[in-house]
N, C-alpha and C positions, 0 to 999 in steps of 0.2 A: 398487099395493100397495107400502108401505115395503120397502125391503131391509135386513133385519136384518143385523148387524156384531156377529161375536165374537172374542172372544180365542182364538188355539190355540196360541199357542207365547212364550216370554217369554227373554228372556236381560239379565244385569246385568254389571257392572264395579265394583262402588261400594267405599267407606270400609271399610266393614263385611264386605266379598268377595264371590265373585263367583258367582254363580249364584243363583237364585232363590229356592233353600231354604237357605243360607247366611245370603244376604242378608235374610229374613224371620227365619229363626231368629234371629240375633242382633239384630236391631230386637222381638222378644220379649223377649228376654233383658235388653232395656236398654242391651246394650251401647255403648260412643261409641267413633267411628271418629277422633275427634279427636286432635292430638299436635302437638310442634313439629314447625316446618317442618323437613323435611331435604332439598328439594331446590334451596336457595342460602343464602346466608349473610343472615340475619337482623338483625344486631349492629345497625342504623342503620334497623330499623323497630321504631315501634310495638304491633305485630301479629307476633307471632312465633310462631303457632301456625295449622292446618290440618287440614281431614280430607282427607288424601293417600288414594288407590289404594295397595295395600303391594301387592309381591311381583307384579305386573304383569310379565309376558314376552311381549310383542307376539309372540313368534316361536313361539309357542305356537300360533296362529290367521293368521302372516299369513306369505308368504315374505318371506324375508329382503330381498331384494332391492327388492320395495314398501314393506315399513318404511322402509326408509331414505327412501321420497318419500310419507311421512305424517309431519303432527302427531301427536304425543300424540291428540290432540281425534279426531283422525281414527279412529288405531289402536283407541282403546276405544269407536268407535261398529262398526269391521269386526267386533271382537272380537265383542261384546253381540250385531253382528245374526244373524251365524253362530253361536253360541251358540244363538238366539231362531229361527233355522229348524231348527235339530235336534233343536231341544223340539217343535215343531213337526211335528215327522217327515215335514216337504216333499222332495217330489224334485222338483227343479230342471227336470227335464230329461221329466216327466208335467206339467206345468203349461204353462197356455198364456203365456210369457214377455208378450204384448203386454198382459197383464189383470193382470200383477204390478208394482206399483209399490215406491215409496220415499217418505214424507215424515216428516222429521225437522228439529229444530229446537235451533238452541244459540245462545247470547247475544253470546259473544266470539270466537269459529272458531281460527285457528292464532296464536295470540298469543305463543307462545314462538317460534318458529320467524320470525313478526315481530321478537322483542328480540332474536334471534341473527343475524340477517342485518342488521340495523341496526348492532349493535356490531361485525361484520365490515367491513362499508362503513365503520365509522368508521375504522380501524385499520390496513384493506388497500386502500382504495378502490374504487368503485363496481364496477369492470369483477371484483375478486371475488364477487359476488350470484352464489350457485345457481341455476340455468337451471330450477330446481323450485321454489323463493321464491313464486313468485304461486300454481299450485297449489297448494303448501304449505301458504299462508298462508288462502288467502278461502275463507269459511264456509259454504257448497254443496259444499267437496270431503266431506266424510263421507258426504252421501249419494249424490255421485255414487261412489266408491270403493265404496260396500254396491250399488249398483247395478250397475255395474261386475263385480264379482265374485262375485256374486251372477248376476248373468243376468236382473235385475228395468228388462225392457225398457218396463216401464208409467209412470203419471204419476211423477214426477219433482223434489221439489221441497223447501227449503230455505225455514224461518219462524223470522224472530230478532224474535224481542219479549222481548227481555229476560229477564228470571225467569219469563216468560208461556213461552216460548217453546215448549219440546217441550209441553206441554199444550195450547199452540195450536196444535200439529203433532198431536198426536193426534184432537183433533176434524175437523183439516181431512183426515185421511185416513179419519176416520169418516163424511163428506161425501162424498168422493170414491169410495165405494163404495157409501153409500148410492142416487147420483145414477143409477150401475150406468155409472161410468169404469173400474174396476177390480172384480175380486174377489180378490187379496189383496193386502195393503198390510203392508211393515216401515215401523215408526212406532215414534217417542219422541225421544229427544235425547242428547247428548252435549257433556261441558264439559271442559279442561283448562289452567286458567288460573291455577292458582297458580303462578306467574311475579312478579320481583321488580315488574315496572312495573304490573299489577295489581292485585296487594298492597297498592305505594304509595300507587298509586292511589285504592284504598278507601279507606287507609288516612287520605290526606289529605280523607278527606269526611268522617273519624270514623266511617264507617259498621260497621267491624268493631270483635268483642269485643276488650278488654288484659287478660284474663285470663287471662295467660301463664304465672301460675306454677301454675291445674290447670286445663291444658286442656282435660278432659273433661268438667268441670262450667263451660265458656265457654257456651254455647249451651243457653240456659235458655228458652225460651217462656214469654210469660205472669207469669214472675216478677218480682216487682217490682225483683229487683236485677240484669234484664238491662242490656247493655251496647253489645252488638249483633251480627253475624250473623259465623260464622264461612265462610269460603270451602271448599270441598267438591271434586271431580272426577271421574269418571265417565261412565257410560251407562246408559240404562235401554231397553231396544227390546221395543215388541209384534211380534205377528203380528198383523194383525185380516184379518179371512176375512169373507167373503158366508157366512150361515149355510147354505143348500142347498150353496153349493159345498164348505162344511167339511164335512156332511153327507155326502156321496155320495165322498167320500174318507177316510172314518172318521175321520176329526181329531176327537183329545179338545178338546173344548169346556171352558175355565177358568171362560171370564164371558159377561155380553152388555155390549156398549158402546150404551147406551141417551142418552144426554143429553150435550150440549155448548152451552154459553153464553160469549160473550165483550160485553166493552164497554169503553169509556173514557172514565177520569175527566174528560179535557180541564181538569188541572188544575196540576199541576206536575210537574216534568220527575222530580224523584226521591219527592217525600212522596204518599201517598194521599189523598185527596178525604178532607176532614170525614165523619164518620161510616162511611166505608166503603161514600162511594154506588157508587161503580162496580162492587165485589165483590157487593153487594145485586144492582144489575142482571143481573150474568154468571149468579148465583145460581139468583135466579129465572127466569133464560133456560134454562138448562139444566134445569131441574124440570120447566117445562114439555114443552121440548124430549122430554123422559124418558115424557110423559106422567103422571108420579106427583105426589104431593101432598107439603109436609113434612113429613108422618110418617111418609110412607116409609121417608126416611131415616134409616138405623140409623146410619152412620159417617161422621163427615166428617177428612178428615185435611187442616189447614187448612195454608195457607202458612207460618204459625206460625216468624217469621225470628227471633227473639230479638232483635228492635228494639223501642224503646218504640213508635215512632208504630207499624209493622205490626199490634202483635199487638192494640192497643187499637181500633184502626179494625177489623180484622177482625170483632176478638169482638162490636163494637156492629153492624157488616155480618150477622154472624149471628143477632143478636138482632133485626135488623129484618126481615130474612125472612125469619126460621122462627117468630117472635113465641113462643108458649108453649111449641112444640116445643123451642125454642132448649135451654133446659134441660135435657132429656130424652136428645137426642142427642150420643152419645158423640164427640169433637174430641180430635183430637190432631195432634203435628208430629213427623215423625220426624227434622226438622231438627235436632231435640236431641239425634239422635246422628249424623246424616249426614252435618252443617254445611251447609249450603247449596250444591245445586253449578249454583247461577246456570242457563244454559240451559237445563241436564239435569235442575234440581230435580224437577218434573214427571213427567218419566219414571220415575226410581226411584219417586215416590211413586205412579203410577198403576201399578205393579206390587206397591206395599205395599197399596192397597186390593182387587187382586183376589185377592192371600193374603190378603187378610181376609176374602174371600168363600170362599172355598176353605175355610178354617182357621174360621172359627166364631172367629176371634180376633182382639181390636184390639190392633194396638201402642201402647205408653205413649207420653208425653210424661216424660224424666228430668229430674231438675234444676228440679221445681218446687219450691223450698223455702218458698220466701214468697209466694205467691201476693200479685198486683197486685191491689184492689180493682177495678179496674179491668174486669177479665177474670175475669169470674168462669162460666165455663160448666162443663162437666163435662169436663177435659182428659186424663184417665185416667191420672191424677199414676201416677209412679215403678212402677206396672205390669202388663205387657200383662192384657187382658180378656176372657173367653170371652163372646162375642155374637152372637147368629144374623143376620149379616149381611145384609140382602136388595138392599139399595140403598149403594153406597158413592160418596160426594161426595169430589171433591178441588178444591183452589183453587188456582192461582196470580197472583202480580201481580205486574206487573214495573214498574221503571223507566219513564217516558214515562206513566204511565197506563194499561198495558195491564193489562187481568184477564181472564182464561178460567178456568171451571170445566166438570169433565165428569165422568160418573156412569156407574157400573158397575152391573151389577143381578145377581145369584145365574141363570144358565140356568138354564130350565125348558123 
């Protein structure tokens, strides 16, 4: 027999603040978490604008003395997962640590902490490098540190697929208890990568928005006068639990995690396949997966980047595997007010679909003003929706080709 996988416990970090009813509140509200950048000097980019973390105090959630041997990236996955067991109302210490795992996913890992010990090595020379630089830096330490500190002595494991990434950490620890490796797993993702070489970076692909003089209407889905994706940072972390095991420990139950689907375009390194085939296949992987049909589903909150090619491949991705539903079911991104936060996107948003399950409510898509003929679905322009949720879809795609989607369902 299946082993059902639910949700009991959630914690966040994002643009918009921090905690789960925060964080959903104001993704109702419309709110945009975007602004200029404040944390480096901008003068000589392009891109001068970000949806930061405001008002972040690592030392809130961590000692002092570990902070200082974490990234960023790290700090707001500790944050988020500790958070996301005390929603949880787990004691650490009634659980059987060998059936408690970790899988979380982020795109770029310690990348400040990268441009800070490089510009030191240039300046002081090699033999000054931090004796903490490699763990510092490589993209496994967030979840071994939630691990670590946590006392989550089970499977173990670190997925960077790019913009795919926590969504393909989410499913694979929806596997991993299904298979009955674990029964409970912290899972989602964590990103902090607005850093100047970053930035640049994007910046020299043109992949981000220049709409620096109002930043909060940068990050437009679907509009015919986007520009491109604004960059984001945070964490989004579940708890998913074996349902007998949340059962016989009274854990309130949020959601069920029913369906996961991935695939790849095997097409180019940064643009999505024509049409949106790979999205189409993860799509309909995951439906199945779900066991349900497309008219189950009520919400889908799509990857929705504020790039031309994403959103126009997506919306025809949609159109080809929900065919008449396409129309009917309710899409939106909350990247319109999140900005994109690369690894982590995923996680916040598969925590905005299961307050959409909870709440009988869909978050808007803001900053559609001109709609692209292109894109023409039902995106839930400018705001939020009262909808009886029963099935919630979420999409990610990343860079390389990678696309995962995965579905939430209303418990019953």
């Amino acid at each position: 027999m299946k082993r059902r996988v639910v949700v009991t416990g959630m914690g966040c970090i994002t643009p918009l603040g921090t905690g789960k009813e925060e964080f959903f509140e104001a993704l109702l509200s419309g709110k945009s978490g975007i602004d200029k950048i404040t944390r480096f000097d901008t003068t000589d980019f392009s891109t001068k604008i970000a949806a930061e973390v405001k008002d972040f105090i690592p030392e809130e959630y961590i000692n002092r003395k570990e902070v200082k041997r974490m990234d960023r990236y790290t700090q707001f996955a500790v944050a988020a997962s500790k958070m996301a067991v005390e929603d949880a109302d787990l004691d650490i210490n009634e659980i059987e640590a060998e059936r408690f795992g970790v899988l979380l996913g982020n795109g770029i890992g310690g990348i400040s902490t990268l441009e800070a010990q490089h510009q030191k090595m240039l300046e002081k020379g090699v033999k000054r490098l931090s004796p903490f630089f490699i763990p510092l830096m490589i993209s496994n330490m967030g979840a071994g540190y939630v691990s670590m500190l946590l006392g989550a002595k089970g499977p173990n494991m670190t997925v960077v697929t790019a913009c795919a990434s926590s969504t393909n950490a989410i499913g694979e620890a929806y596997r991993v208890i299904e298979r009955g490796d674990a029964d409970i797993m912290i899972t989602g993702g964590m990103e902090a990568s607005i850093t100047p070489i970053s930035v640049g970076g994007f910046c020299s692909m043109k992949a981000l928005s220049t709409n620096n003089e109002e930043p909060q209407k940068a990050s437009r889905p679907f509009d015919l006068n986007r520009d491109g994706f604004v960059m984001g940072e945070g964490s989004g972390i579940l708890i998913f639990e074996e349902l007998d095991h949340a059962i016989k420990r009274g854990a309130k139950i949020y959601a069920e995690f029913v369906g996961y689907g991935m695939s790849s375009d095997a097409y180019h390194i940064t643009a999505p396949a024509p049409g949106g085939d790979g999205a189409v296949r993860a799509m309909k992987s995951a439906i199945k997966d779900a066991g349900a049909t497309y008219s189950d589903i009520d919400y889908i909150n799509a990857h929705g980047t504020s790039t031309p090619l994403n959103d126009k491949f997506e919306t025809m991705a949609i159109k080809t595997a929900f065919k008449e539903h396409a129309k009917k079911v309710c899409v939106s991104s909350t990247k319109s007010m999140t900005g994109h936060l690369l690894g982590a996107a995923g996680s916040i948003e598969a925590i905005a679909c299961v307050m959409a399950i909870m709440n009988s409510q869909v978050p808007p898509t803001i900053n559609l003003d001109t709609p692209d003929t292109d894109c023409d679905l039902d995106y839930v322009k400018d705001k939020a929706r009262n909808v009886n949720v029963n099935y919630a879809l979420s999409n990610s795609l990343g860079f390389g080709g990678h696309n995962a989607t995965i579905i939430f369902k209303k418990y019953e």
